[in-house]
C-alpha positions in Angstrom: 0.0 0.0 0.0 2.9 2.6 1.1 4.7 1.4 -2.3 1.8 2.4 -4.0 1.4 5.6 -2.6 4.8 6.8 -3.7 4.5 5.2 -7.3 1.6 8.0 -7.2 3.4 10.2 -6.4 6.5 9.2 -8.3 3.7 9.4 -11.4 2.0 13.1 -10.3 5.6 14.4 -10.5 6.6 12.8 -13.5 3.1 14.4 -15.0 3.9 18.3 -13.5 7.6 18.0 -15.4 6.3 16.8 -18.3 3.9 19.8 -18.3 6.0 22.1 -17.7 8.2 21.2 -20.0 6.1 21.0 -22.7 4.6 24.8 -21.6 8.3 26.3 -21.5 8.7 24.4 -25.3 5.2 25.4 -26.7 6.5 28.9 -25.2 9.7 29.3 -26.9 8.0 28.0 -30.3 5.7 31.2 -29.8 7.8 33.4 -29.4 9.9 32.3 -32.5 6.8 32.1 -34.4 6.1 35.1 -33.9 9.3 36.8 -34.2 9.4 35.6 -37.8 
């Protein structure tokens, strides 16, 4: 049960870095498109 409470977590973090970096990325393409 504890195990599975930190895999969780372990996946809840993974998710919030993988959204973030996706936001920074989809940011900078913006901003690039745009400046063309």
């Amino acid at each position: 049960m504890h195990s599975k409470k930190t895999t969780l977590l372990n996946f809840v973090l993974a998710v919030v870095i993988w959204a973030s970096v996706f936001y920074v990325a989809s940011a900078r393409a913006s901003k690039r498109s745009s400046v063309d």
